[in-house]
C-alpha positions as CSV (number, residue, x, y, z in Angstrom):
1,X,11.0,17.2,-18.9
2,X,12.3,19.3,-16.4
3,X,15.2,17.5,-13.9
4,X,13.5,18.2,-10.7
5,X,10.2,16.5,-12.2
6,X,11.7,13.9,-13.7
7,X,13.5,13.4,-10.5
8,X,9.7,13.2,-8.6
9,X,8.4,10.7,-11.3
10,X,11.1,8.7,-10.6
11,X,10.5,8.4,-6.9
12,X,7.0,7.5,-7.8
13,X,7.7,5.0,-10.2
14,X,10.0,3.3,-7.6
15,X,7.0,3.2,-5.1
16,X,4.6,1.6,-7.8
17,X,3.4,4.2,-9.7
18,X,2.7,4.4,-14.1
19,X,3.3,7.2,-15.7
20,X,0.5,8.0,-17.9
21,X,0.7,11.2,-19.5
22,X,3.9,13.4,-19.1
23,X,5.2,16.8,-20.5
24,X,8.3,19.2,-20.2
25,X,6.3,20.7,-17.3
26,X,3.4,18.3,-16.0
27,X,3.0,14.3,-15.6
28,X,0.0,12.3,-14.3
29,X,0.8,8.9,-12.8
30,X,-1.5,6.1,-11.7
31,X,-1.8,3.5,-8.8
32,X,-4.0,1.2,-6.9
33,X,-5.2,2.2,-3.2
34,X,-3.7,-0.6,-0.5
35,X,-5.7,-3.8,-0.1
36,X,-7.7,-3.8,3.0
37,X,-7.0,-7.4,4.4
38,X,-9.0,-7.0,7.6
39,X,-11.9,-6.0,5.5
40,X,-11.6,-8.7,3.0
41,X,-11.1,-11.1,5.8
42,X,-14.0,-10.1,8.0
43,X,-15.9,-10.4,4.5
44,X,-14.8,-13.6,4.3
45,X,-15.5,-15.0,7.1
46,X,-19.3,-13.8,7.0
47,X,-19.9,-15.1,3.7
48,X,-17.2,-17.5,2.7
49,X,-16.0,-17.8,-0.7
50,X,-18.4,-15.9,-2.7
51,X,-17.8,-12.4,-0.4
52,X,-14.1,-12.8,-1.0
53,X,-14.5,-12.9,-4.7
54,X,-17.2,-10.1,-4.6
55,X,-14.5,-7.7,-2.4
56,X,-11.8,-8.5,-5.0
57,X,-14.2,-7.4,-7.8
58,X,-15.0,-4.1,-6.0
59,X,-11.4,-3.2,-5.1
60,X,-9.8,-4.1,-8.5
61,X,-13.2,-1.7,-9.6
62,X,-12.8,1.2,-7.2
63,X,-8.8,1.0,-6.3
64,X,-7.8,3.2,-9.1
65,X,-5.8,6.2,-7.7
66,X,-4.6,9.3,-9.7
67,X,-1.6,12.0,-9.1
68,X,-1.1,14.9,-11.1
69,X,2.7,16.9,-10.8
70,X,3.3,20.0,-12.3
71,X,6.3,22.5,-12.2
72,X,5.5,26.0,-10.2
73,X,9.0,27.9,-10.3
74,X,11.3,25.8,-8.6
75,X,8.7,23.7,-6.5
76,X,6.6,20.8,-8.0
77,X,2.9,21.1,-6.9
78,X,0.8,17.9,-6.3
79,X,-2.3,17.0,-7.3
80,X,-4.9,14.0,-6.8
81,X,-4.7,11.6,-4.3
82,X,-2.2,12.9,-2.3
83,X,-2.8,11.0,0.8
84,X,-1.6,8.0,-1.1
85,X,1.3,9.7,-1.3
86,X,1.7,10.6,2.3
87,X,0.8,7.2,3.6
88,X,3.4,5.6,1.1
89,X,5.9,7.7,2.5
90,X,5.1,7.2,6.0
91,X,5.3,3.6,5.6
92,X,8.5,3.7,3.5
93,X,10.3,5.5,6.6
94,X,8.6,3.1,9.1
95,X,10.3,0.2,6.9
96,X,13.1,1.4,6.8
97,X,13.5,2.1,10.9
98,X,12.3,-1.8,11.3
99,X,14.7,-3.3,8.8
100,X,17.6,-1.0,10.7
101,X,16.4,-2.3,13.9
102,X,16.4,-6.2,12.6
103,X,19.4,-5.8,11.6
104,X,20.9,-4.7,15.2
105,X,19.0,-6.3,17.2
106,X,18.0,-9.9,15.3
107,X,14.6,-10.7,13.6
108,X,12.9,-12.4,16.4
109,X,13.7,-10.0,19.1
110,X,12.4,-6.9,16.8
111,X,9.1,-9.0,15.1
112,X,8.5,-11.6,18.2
113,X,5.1,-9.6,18.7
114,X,3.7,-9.7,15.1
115,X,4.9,-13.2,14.9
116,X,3.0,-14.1,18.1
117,X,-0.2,-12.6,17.1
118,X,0.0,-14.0,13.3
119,X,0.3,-17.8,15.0
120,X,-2.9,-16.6,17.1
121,X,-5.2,-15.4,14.0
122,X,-4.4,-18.6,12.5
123,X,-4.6,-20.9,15.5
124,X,-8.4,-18.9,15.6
125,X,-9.4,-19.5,12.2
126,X,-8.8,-23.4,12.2
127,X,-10.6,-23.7,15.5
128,X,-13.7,-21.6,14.2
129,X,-12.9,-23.6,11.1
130,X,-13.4,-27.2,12.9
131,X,-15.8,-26.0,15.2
132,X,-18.5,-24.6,12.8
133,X,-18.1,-26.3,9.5
């Protein structure tokens, strides 16, 4: 396999991603498309228990994503889902900015508002819970 390819599938393995096929020139990896927890909350709360297990069925059914790589000169073209792609590395470099930011300024200050609003959801979800079951 050729270095700069094998350097790709690397990344890609790192992020998640099988290898499922691979050759001196090409490789085809798989992955699952991120869980949609607002979704499979709002499915949950209109038809509890049952919806939930019904959205997990569809997702683990329909999640399957699939990237093809393969060397063009010197570049390595990509093929599939790249968006997956994309959004993984968009997230990776907004991880990386909060972690640097945690660690100069201290966890609360930097995650005070998710924190906040995580307390809220739940504080919302036992009152609906008392109030209408």
């Amino acid at each position: 396999m050729k270095s700069n390819l094998s350097q790709r599938v690397a990344e890609l393995v790192a992020n998640g991603w099988e290898p499922v096929t691979t050759t001196e020139t090409t490789a085809s990896l798989t992955g699952r498309r991120p869980f949609a927890w607002w979704l499979f909350l709002i499915v949950i709360f209109l038809f509890p228990l049952f919806g939930g297990l019904l959205y997990l069925i569809f997702w683990v059914a329909t999640s399957k994503a699939t990237v093809f790589l393969h060397v063009e000169g010197e570049d390595i073209a990509v093929a599939g889902d790249k968006w997956l792609l994309d959004l993984q590395r968009d997230q990776h470099e907004a991880y990386v900015k909060k972690q640097r930011l945690i660690k100069e300024q201290g966890f609360l200050k930097v995650m005070w508002p998710q924190l906040l609003v995580s307390f809220g959801l739940i504080a919302l979800w036992i009152y609906l819970l008392k109030t209408y079951w």
